[in-house]
Backbone as JSON Lines, residues from 0, in Angstrom:
{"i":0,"aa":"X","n":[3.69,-11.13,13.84],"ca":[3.17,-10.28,12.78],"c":[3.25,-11.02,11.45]}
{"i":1,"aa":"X","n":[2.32,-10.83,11.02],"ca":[2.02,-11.63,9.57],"c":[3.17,-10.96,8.44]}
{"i":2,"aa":"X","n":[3.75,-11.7,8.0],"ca":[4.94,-10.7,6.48],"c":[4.09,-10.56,5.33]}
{"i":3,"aa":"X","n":[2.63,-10.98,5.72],"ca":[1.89,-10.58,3.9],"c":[0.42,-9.37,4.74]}
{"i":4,"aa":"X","n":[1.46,-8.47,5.32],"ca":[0.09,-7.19,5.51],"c":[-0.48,-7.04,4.27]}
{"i":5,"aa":"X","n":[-1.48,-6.02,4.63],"ca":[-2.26,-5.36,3.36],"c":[-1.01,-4.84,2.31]}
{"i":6,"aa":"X","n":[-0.33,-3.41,3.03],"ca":[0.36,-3.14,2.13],"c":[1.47,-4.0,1.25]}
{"i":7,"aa":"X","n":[1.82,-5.05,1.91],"ca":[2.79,-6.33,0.84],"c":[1.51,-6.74,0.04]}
{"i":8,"aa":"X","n":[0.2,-6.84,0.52],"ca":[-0.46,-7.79,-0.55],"c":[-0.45,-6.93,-1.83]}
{"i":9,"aa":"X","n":[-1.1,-5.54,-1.42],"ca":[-1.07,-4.79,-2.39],"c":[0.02,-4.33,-3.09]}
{"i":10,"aa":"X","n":[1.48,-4.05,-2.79],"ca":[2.47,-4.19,-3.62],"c":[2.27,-5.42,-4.25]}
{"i":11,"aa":"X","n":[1.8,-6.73,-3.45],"ca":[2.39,-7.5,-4.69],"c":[1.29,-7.56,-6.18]}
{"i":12,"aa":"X","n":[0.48,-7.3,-5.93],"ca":[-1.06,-6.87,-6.71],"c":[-0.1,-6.03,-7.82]}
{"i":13,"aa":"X","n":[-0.12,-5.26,-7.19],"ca":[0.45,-3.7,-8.1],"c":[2.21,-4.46,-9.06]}
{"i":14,"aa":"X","n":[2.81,-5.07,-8.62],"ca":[4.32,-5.64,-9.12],"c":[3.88,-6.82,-9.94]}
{"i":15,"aa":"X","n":[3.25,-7.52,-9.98],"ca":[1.82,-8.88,-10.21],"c":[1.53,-8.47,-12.03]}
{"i":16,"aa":"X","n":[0.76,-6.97,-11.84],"ca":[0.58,-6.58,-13.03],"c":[1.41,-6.09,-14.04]}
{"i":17,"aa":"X","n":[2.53,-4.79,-13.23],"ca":[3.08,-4.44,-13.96],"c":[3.9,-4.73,-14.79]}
{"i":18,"aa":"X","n":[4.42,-5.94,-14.07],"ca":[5.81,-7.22,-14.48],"c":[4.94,-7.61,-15.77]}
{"i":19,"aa":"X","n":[4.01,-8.09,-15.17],"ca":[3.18,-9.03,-16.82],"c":[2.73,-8.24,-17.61]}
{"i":20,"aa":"X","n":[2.61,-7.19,-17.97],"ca":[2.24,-6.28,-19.01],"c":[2.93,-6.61,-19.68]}
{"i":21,"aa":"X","n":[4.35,-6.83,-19.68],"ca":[6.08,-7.08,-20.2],"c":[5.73,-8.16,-20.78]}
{"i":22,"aa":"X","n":[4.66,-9.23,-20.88],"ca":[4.47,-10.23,-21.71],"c":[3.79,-10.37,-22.49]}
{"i":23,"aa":"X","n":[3.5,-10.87,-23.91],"ca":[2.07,-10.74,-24.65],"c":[1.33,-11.07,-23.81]}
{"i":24,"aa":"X","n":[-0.01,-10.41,-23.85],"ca":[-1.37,-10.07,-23.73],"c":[-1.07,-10.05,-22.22]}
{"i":25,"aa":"X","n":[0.37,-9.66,-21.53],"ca":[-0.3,-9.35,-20.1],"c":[-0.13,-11.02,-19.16]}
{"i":26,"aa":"X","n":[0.36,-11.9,-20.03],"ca":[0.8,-13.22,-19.43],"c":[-0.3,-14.08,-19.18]}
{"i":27,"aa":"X","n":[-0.04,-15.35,-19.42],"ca":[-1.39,-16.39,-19.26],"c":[-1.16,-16.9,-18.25]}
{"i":28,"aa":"X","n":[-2.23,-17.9,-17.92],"ca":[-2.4,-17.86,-16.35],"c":[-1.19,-18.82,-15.22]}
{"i":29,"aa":"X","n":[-0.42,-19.57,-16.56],"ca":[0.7,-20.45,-16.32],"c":[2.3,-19.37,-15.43]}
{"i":30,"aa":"X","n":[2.11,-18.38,-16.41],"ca":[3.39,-17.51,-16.45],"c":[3.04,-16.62,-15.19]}
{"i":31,"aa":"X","n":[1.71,-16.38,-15.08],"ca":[1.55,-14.98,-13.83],"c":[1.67,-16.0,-12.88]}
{"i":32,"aa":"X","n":[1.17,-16.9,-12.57],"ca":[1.06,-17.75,-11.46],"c":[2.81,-18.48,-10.89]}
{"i":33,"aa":"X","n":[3.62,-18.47,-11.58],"ca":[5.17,-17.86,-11.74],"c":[5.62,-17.14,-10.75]}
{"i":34,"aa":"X","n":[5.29,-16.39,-12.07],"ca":[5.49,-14.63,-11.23],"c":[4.88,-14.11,-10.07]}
{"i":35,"aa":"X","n":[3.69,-14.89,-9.52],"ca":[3.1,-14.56,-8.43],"c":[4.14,-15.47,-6.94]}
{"i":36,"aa":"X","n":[4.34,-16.78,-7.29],"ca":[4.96,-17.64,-6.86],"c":[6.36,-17.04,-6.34]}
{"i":37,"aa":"X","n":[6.99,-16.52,-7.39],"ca":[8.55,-15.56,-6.78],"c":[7.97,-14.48,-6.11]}
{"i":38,"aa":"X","n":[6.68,-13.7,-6.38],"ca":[6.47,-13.08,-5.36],"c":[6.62,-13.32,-4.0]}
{"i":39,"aa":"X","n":[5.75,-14.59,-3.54],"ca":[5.73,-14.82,-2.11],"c":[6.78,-15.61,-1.84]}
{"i":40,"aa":"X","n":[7.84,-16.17,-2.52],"ca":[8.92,-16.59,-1.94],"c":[9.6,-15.1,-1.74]}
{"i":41,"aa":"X","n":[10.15,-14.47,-2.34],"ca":[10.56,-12.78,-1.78],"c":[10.27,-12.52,-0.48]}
{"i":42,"aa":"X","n":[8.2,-12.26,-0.45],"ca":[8.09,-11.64,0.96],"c":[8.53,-12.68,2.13]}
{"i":43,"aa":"X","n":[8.42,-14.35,1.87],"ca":[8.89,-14.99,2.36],"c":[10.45,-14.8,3.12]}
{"i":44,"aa":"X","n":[11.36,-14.28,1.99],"ca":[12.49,-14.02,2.36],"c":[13.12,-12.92,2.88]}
{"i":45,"aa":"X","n":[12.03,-11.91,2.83],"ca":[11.67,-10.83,4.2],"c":[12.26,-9.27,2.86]}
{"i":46,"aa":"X","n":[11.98,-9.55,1.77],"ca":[11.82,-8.69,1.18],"c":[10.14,-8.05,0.44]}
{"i":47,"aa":"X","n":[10.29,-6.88,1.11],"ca":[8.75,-6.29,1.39],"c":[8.23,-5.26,0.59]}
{"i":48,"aa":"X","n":[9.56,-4.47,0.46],"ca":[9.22,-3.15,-0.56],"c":[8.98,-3.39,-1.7]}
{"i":49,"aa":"X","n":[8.01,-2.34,-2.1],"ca":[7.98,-1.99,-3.52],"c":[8.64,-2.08,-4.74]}
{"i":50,"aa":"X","n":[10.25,-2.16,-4.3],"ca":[11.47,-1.76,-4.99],"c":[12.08,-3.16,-4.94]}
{"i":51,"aa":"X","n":[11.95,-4.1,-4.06],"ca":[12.36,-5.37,-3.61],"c":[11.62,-6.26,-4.51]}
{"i":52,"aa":"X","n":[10.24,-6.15,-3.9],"ca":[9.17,-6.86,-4.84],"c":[9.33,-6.53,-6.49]}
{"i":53,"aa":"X","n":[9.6,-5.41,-7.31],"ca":[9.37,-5.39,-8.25],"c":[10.93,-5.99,-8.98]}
{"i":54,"aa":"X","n":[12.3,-5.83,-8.36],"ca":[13.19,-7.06,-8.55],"c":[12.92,-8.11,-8.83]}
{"i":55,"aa":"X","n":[12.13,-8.44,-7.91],"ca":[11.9,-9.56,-7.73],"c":[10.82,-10.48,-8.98]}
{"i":56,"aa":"X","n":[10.01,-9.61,-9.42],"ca":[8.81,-9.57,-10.45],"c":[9.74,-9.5,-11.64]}
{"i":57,"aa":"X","n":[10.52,-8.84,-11.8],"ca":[11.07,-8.67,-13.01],"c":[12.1,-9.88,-13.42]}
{"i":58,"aa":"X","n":[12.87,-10.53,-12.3],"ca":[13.59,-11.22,-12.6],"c":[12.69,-12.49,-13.24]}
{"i":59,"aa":"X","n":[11.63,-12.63,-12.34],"ca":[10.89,-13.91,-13.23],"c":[10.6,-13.53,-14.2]}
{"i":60,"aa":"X","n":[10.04,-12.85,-15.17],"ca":[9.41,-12.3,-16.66],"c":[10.93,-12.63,-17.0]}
{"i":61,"aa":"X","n":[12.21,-11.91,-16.88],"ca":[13.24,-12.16,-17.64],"c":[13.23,-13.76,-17.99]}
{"i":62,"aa":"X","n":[13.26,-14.36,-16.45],"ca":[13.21,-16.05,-16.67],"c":[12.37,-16.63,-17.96]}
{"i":63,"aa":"X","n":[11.03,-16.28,-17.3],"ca":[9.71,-16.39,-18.47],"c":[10.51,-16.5,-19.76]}
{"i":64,"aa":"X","n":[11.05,-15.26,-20.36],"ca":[11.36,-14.75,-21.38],"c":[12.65,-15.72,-22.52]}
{"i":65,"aa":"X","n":[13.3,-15.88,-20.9],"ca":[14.5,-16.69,-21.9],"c":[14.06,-18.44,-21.52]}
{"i":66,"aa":"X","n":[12.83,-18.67,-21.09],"ca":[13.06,-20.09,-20.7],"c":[12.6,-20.62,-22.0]}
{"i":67,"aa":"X","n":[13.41,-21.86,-22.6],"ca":[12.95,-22.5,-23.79],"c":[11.52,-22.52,-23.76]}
{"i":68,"aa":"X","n":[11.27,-23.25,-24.54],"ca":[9.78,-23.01,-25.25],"c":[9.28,-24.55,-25.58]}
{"i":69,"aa":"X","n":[8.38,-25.35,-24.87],"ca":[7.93,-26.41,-25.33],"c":[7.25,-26.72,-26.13]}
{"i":70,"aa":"X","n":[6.9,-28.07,-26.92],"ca":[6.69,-27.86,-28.41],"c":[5.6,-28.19,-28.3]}
């Protein structure tokens, strides 16, 4: 059985956005692609839910948030 069914894709769709709202303009394509990235290491690591996934979404934006800043 595949670990990225519909419903994981679509949680991660749905956790994808909501996480990056949390960034100006909604995150550029550097930062979502991130945040998409800890996504599928998660479902990778056999966390699937909604509630798992969006942990998981949030912890990267925090990262995002505090990672220095290049000049």
């Amino acid at each position: 059985m595949s670990e990225f069914t519909g419903e994981v894709q679509a949680n991660m769709g749905l956790v994808l956005d909501q996480v990056c709202a949390g960034l100006p303009n909604g995150g550029d394509h550097e930062s979502r692609r991130y945040v998409a990235e800890q996504l599928i290491q998660a479902v990778r690591a056999g966390k699937t839910t909604l509630g798992e996934l969006t942990s998981a979404g949030r912890r990267a934006v925090v990262y995002l948030k505090n990672a220095p800043k290049s000049a």
